[in-house]
C-alpha positions as CSV (number, residue, x, y, z in Angstrom):
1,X,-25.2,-11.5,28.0
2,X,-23.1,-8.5,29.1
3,X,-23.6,-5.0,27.7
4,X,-21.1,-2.9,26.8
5,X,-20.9,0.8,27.9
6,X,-19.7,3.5,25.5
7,X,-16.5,5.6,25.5
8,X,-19.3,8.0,26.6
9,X,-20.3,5.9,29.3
10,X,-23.6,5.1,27.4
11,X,-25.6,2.0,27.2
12,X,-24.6,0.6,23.7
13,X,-28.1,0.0,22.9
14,X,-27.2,-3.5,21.2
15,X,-26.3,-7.0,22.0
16,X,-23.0,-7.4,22.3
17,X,-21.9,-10.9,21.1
18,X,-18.5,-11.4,23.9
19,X,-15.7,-13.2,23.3
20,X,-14.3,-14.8,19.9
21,X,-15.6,-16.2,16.6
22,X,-16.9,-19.8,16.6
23,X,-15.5,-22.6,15.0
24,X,-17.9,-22.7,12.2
25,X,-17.8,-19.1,12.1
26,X,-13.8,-18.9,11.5
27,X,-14.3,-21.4,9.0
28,X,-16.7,-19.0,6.5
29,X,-14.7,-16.5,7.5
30,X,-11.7,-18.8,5.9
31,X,-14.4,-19.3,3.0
32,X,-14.8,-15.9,2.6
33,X,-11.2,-15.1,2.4
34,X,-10.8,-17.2,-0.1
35,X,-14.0,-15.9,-2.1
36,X,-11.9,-12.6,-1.9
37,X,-8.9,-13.5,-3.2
38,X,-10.8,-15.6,-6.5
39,X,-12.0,-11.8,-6.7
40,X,-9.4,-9.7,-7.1
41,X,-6.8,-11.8,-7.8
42,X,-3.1,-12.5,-6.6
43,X,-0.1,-10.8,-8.2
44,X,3.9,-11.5,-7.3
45,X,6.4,-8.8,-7.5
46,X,3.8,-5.8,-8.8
47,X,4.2,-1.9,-7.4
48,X,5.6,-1.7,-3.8
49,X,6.8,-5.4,-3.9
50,X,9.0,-3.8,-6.3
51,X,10.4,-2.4,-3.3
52,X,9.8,-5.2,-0.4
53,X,10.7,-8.1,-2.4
54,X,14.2,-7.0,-3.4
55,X,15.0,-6.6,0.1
56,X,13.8,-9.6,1.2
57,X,15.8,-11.7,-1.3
58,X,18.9,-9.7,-0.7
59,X,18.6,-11.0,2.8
60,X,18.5,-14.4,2.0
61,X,21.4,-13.8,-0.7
62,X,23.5,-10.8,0.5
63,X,25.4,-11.5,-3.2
64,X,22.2,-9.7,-5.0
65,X,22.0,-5.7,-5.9
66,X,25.6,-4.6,-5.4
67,X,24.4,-1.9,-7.8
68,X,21.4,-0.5,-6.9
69,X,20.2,-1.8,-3.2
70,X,20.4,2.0,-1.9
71,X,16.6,1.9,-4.2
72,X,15.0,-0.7,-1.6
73,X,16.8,-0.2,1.3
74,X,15.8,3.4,1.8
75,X,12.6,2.5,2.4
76,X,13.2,-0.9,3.7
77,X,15.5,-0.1,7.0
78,X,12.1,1.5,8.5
79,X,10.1,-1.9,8.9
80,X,10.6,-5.2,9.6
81,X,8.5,-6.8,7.1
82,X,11.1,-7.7,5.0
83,X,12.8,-9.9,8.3
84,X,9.6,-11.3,8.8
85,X,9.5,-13.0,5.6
86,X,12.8,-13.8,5.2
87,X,12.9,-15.6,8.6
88,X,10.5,-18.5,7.6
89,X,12.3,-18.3,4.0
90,X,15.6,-19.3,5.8
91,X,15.1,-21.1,8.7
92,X,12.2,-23.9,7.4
93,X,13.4,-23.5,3.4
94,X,10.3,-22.0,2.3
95,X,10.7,-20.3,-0.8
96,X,9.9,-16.9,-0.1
97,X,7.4,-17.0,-2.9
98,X,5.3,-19.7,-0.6
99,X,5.4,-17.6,2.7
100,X,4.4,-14.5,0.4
101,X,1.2,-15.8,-1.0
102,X,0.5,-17.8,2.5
103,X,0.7,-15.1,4.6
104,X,-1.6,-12.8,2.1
105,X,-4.3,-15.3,2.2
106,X,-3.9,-15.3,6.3
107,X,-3.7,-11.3,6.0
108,X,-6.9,-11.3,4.1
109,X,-8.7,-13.8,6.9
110,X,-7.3,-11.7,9.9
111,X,-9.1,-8.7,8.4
112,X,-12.3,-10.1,8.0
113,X,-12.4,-11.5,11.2
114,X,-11.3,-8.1,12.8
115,X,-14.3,-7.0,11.0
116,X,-16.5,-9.6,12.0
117,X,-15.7,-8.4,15.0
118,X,-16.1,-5.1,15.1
119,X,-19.5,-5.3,13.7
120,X,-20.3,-7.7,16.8
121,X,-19.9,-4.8,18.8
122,X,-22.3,-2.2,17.3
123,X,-25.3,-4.7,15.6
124,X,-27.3,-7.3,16.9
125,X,-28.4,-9.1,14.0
126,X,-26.2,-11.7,12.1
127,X,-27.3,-10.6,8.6
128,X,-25.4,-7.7,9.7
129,X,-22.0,-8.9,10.8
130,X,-21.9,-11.2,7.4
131,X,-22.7,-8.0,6.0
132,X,-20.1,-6.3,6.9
133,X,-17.7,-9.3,6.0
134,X,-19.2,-9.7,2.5
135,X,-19.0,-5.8,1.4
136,X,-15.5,-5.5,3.1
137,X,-14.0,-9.1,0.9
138,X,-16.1,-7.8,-2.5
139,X,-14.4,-4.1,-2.1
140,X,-10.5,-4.9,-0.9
141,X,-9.3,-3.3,-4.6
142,X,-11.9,-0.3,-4.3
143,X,-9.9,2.4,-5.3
144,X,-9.5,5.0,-2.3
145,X,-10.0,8.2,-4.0
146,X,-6.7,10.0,-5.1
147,X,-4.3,8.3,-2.9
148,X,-3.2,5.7,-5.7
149,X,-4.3,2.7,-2.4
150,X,-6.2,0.4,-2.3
151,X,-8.0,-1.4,1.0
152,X,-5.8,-4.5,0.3
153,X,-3.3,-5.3,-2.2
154,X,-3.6,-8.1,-4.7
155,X,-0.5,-9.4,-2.8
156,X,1.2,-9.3,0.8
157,X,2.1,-5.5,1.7
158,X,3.1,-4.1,5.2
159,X,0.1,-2.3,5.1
160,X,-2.2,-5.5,4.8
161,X,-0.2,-6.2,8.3
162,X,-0.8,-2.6,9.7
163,X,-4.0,-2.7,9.2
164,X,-5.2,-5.7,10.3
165,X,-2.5,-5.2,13.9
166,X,-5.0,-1.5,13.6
167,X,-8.4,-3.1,13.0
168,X,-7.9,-5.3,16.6
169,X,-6.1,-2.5,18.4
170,X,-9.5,-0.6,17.4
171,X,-11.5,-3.7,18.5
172,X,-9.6,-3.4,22.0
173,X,-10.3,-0.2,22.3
174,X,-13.8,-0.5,22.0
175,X,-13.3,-3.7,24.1
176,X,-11.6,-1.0,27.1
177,X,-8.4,-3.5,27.0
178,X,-5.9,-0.7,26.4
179,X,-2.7,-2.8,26.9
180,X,-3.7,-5.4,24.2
181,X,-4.1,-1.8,21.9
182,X,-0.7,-0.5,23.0
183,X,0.6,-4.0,22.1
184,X,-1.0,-4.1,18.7
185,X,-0.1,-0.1,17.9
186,X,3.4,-1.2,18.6
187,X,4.0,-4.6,16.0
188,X,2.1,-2.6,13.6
189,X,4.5,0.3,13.6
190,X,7.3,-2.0,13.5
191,X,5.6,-3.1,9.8
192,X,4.5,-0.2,8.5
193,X,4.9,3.0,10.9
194,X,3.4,5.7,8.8
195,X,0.1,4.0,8.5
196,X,-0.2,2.7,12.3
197,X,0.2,6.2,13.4
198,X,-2.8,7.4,11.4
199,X,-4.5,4.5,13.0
200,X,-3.3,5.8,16.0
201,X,-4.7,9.1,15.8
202,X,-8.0,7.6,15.2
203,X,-7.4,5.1,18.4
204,X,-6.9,8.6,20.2
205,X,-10.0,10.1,18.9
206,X,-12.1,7.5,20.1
207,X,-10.9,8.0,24.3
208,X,-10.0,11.4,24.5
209,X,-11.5,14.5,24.0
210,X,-9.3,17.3,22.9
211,X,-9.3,20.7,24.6
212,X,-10.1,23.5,23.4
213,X,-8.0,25.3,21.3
214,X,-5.6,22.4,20.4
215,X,-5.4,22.6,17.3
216,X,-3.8,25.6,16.2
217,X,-1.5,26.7,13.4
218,X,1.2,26.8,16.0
219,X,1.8,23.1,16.0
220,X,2.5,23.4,12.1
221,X,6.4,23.0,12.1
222,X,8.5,24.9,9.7
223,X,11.4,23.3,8.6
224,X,15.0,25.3,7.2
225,X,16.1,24.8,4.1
226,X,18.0,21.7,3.8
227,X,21.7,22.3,2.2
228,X,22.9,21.6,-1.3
229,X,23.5,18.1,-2.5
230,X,26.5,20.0,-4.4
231,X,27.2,20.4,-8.0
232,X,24.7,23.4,-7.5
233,X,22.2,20.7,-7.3
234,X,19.3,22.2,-4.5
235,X,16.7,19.8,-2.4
236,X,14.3,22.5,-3.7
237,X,15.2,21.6,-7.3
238,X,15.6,18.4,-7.1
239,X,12.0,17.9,-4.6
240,X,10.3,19.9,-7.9
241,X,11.7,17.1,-10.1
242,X,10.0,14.5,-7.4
243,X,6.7,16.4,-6.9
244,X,5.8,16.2,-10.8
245,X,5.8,12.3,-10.4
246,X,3.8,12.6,-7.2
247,X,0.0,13.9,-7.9
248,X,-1.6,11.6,-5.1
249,X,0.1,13.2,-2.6
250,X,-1.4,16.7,-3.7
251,X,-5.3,16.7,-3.2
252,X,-5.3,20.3,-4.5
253,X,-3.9,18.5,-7.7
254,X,-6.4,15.8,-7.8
255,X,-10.0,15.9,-10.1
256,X,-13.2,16.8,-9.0
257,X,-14.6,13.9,-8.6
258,X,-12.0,12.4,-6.6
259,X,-13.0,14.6,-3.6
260,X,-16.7,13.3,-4.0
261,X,-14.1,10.1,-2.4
262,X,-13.6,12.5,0.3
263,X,-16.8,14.6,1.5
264,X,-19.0,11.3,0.3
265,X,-17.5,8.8,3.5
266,X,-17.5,11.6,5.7
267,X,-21.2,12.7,5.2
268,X,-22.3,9.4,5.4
269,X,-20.4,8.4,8.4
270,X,-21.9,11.7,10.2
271,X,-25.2,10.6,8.8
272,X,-24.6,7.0,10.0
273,X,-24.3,8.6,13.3
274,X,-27.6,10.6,13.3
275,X,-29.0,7.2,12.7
276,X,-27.7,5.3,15.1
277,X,-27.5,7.7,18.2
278,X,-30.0,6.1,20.0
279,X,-30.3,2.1,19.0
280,X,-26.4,1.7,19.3
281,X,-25.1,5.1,21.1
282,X,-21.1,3.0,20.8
283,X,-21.5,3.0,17.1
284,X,-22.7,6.4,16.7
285,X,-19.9,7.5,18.4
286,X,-17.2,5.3,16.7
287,X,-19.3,7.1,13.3
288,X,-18.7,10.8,14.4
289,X,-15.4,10.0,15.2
290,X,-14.5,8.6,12.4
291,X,-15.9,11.4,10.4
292,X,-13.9,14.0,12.5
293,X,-10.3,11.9,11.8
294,X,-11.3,12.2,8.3
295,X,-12.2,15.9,8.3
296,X,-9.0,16.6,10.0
297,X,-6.3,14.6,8.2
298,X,-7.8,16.2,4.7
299,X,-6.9,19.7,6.7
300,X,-3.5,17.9,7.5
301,X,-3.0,16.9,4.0
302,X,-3.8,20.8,2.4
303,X,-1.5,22.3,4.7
304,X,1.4,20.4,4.3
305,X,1.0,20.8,0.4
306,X,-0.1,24.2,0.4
307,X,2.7,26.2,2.5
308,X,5.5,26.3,0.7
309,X,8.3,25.6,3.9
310,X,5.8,22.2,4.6
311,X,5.5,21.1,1.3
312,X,8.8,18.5,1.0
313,X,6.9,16.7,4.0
314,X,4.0,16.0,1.4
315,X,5.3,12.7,1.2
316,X,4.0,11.6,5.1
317,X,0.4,11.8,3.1
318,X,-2.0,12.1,5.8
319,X,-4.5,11.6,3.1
320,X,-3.5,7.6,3.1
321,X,-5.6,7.9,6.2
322,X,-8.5,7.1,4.1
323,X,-7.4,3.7,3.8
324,X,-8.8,3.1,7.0
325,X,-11.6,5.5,6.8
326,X,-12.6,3.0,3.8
327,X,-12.0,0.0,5.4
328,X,-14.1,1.4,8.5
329,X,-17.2,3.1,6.0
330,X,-17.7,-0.2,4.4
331,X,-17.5,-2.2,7.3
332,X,-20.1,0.1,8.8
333,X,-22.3,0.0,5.5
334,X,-22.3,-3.5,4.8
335,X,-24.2,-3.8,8.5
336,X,-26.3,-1.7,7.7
337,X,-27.6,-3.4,4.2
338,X,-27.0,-6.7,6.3
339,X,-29.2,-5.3,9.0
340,X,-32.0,-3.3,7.2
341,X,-32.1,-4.5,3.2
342,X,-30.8,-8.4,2.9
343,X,-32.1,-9.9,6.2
344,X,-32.1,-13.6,6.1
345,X,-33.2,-13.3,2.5
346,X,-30.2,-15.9,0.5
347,X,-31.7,-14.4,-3.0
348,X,-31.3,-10.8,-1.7
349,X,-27.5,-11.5,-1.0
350,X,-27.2,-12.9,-4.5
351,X,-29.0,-10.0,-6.0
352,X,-26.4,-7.8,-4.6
353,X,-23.1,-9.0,-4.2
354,X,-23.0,-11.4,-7.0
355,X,-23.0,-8.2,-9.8
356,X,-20.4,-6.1,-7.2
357,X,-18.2,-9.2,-7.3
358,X,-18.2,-9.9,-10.9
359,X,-17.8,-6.0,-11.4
360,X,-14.6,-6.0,-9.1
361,X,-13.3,-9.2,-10.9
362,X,-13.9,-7.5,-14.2
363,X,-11.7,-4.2,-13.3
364,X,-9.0,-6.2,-11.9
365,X,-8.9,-8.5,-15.3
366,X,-8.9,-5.1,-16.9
367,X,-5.8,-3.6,-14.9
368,X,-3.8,-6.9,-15.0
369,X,-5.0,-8.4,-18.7
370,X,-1.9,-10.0,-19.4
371,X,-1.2,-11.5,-16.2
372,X,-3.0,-14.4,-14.5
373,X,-5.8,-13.2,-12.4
374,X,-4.0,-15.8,-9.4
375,X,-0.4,-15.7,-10.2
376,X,1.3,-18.8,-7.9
377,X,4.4,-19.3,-6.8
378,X,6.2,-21.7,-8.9
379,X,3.8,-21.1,-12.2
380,X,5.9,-20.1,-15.2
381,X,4.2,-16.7,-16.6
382,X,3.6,-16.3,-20.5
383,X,4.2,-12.3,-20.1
384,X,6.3,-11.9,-22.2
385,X,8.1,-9.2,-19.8
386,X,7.8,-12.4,-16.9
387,X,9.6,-14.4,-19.2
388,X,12.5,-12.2,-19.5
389,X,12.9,-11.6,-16.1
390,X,12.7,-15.2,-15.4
391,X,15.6,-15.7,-18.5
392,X,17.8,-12.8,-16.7
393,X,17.5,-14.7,-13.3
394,X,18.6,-18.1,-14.7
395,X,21.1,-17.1,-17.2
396,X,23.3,-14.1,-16.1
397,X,25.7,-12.7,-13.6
398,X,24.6,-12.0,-9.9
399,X,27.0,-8.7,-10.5
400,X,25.1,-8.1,-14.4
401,X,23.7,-4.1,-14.1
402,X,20.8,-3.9,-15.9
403,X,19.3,-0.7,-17.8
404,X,15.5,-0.4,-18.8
405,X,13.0,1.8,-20.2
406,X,12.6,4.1,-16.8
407,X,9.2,4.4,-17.6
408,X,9.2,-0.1,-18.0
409,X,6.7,-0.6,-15.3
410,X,3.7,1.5,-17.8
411,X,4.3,-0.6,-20.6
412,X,1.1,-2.4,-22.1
413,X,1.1,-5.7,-21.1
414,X,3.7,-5.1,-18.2
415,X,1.1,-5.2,-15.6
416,X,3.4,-2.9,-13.0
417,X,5.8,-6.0,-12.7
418,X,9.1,-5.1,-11.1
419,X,12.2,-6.3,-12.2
420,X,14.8,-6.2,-9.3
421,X,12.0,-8.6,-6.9
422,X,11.2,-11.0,-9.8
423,X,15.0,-11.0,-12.0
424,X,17.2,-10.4,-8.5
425,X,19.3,-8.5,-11.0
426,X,20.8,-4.4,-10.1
427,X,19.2,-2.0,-12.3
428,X,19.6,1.5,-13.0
429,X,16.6,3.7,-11.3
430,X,12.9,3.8,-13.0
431,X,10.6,6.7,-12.9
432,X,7.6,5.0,-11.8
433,X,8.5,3.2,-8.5
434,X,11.8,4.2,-7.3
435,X,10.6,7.7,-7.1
436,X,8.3,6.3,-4.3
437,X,12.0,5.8,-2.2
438,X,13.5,8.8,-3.5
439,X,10.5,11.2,-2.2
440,X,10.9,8.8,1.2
441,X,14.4,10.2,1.5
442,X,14.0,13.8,0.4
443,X,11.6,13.8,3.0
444,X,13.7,12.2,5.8
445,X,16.2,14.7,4.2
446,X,14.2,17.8,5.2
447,X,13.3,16.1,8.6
448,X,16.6,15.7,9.4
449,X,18.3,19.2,8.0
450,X,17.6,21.0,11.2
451,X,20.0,18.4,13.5
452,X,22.5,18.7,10.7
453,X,22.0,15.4,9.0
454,X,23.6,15.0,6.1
455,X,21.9,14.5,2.7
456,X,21.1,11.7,1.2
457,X,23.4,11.4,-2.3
458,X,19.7,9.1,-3.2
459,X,18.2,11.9,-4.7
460,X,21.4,13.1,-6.7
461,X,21.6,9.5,-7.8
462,X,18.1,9.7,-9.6
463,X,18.3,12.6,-11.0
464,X,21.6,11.6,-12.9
465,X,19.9,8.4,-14.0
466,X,16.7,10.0,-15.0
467,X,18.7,12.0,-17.4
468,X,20.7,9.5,-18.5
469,X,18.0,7.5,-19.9
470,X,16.0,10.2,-20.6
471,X,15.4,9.6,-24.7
472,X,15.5,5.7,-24.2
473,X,12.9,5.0,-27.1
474,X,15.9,7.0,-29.3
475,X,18.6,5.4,-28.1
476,X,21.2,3.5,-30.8
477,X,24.5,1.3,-29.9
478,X,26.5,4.6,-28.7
479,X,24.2,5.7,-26.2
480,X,23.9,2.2,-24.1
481,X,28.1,2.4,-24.2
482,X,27.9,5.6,-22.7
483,X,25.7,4.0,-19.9
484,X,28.1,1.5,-19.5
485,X,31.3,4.0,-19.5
486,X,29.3,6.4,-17.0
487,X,27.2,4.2,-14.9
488,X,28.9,0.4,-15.1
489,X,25.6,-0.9,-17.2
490,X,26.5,-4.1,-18.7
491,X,23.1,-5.7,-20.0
492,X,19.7,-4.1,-21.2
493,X,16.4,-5.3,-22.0
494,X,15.1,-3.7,-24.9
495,X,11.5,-3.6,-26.9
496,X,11.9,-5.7,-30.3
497,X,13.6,-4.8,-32.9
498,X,15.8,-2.8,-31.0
499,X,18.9,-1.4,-32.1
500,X,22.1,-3.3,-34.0
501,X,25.0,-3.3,-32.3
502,X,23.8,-5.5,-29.2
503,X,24.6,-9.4,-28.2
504,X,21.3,-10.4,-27.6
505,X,21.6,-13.5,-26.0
506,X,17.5,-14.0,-25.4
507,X,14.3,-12.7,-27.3
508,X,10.6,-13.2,-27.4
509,X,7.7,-11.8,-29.1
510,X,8.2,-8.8,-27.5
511,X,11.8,-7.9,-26.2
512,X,15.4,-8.6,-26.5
513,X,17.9,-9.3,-23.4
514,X,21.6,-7.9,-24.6
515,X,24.9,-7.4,-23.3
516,X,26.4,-4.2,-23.9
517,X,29.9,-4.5,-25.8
């Protein structure tokens, strides 16, 4: 059996277990995957599939969203997730749906294995490396402190693919195949680019020392002020609206005991590395320097939302590092238990996964309570807000302009459900999710202001529509004509009993779908 050397050039200090999984092994790691997804669940078309989703139907139908595609595609042109799915969807007639919740159970698989893997390299024992797989599939929904992610999405999100093309980059690494890293760096940035970079950053951390005095207040950028959007309408004043909306971005902003998420993984990563500086000298490395990426992308994060002429590129959120930092803690610590605490002991790994399982289940029952806890493709919902969607898809327009509560995706019992991916219906902008897009663009706005890019009108657009539907919960007959007069609305869904005045056309115990007159 071959023994690794360290970045450092140390012995590793453990057995290294070369090449790949074993047939049996990829097959409980197949079991596991599955175990995780009875766990926390499988939801279509919630949050940032709000955003993906869309995009991907509109490429399948280019007829959908005349109205309102500028709210996906702002965010969608960066990645090519959205062709990735679609691709499958066309050419073999898969209903996107199908490839959807496939390809998240195969995400969910990939990044066990990856850290199967990883914790090959830095423990001996086998209790350890299921270890690390069980406490990485129980956690996937843990909350990451105040960055509003989680490890893994209860469905397919770029990030699922990011970080799994991350995980094996950072196997290769460890591995010294640096090619096979660059490779993996490279299809992950073509998915989601913001979070392979931070992976990146780590990557670089593990093989290169920095010289002294790198890091510097120098290589802060200042950007000018961008120009007006006109009407008198300033990025300033309009990024002020955005930042309200935007508290995860801010750690300053966050509670106190959401930084206990922060200085908690890096203490114990540093500590991890005390421990294991002489057994496995590769892993206490890989700990230190995990703990030093963390250390310095919380800097990252309070500068660029502390100084005022940085603070409009809050939205590159260095502090969605974390994700990884997480991903990486937990991988580390469910060795660890593996290795020293549940041995070969079966009634030891009951004892303590079955409670963190069922606890996990419980809080994602809680935060989805009247959805499925496995929503499949092709299983008519009886949400009452899925059933109108579903209603709007079958029985109206591919042109119909829709107009909801902005604030829709909050509602009890909506369980963040959004309607453009799941009704394939134009709608004017929310307050909840398309702000995500907006903040993407003010940001590219302020990137772009020294070249002498012009604005994006995105923004603008927002704005008007926020204040448009500003008093919605007030609003009679006269106010959804002026929607239509001013914006081209020609249907709403409203709560029950809604106003009079509207041809409601569908209803259920909750809400009314109506065409405006």
């Amino acid at each position: 059996m071959r023994r690794n050397k360290s970045p450092s050039g140390a012995d590793s200090g453990g057995a290294i277990l070369n090449g790949y999984a074993s047939t049996k092994e990829i097959l409980l790691l197949f079991f596991a995957a599955i175990l995780a997804l009875l766990v926390h669940g499988y939801h279509a078309g919630i949050e940032d599939e709000a955003i993906y989703l869309p995009s991907i139907k509109k490429i399948l139908n280019p007829s959908l969203y005349p109205h309102d595609s500028a709210f996906f595609l702002a965010q969608t042109k960066f990645t090519l997730f959205d062709k990735l799915i679609a691709f499958p969807a066309a050419e073999l007639g898969i209903p996107a749906a199908y490839v959807l919740f496939g390809l998240h159970i195969v995400a969910i698989f990939l990044v066990l294995l990856g850290c199967f893997q990883v914790s090959r390299l830095f423990f001996r024992e086998r209790s350890a490396h299921w270890g690390s797989v069980a406490l990485v599939g129980a956690l996937l929904t843990i909350p990451v402190t105040g960055t509003a992610l989680y490890i893994m999405d209860q469905h397919l999100h770029p990030r699922s693919i990011s970080t799994v093309a991350v995980l094996f980059a950072l196997i290769s690494v460890l591995e010294k195949r640096y090619f096979a890293a660059a490779l993996l760096c490279i299809t992950g940035s073509m998915i989601h680019a913001q979070m392979t970079f931070y992976g990146v950053v780590l990557i670089a951390l593990l093989v290169v020392k920095p010289p002294r005095g790198a890091l510097h207040n120098g290589g802060l950028l200042g950007f000018a002020s961008a120009p007006s959007f006109g009407n008198g309408v300033t990025p300033d004043a309009i990024w002020e609206k955005i930042s309200a909306t935007r508290v995860h971005h801010y750690p300053l902003r966050w509670p106190w005991y959401e930084w206990l998420g922060i200085v908690g993984p890096i203490a114990l990563l540093l500590w991890f590395s005390t421990l294991l500086k002489k057994s496995s000298p590769l892993c206490s490395h890989f700990c230190r320097r995990t703990a030093i990426y963390g250390a310095l992308t919380t800097l990252s994060a309070l500068a660029l939302t502390s100084i005022p002429s940085l603070q409009r590129l809050a939205n590159l959120q260095p502090m969605r590092s974390f994700q990884l930092i997480y991903l990486l803690f937990f991988l580390l610590a469910g060795g660890m238990i593996g290795r020293l605490i549940l041995k070969n002991k079966p009634v030891r790994w009951v004892i303590f996964f079955l409670p963190l399982c069922l606890g996990m289940f419980a809080a994602q029952r809680a935060e989805f309570s009247a959805s499925p806890h496995i929503e499949l493709p092709g299983i008519v919902s009886d949400n009452p807000w899925l059933q109108a969607f579903e209603w709007v898809r079958l029985n109206t327009p591919v042109d119909a302009y829709f107009a909801l509560d902005p604030y829709y995706l909050k509602k009890p019992g909506e369980d963040f459900h959004g309607f453009r991916g799941l009704a394939e219906r134009s709608m004017m902008a929310d307050y909840v999710k398309d702000v995500a897009v907006v903040a993407l663009s003010a940001t590219a706005g302020a990137i772009g202001a020294d070249s002498g890019s012009a604005p994006s009108g995105l923004p603008l657009t927002w704005v008007a529509h926020m204040k448009a539907l500003r008093e919605w919960d007030d609003f009679k007959l006269e106010n959804f004509k002026v929607l239509k007069e001013s914006f081209g609305v020609t249907w709403v869904i409203v709560e029950k009993p809604g106003p009079e005045g509207l041809i409601c056309e569908f209803e259920n115990s909750l809400l009314k779908v109506c065409r405006v007159p």
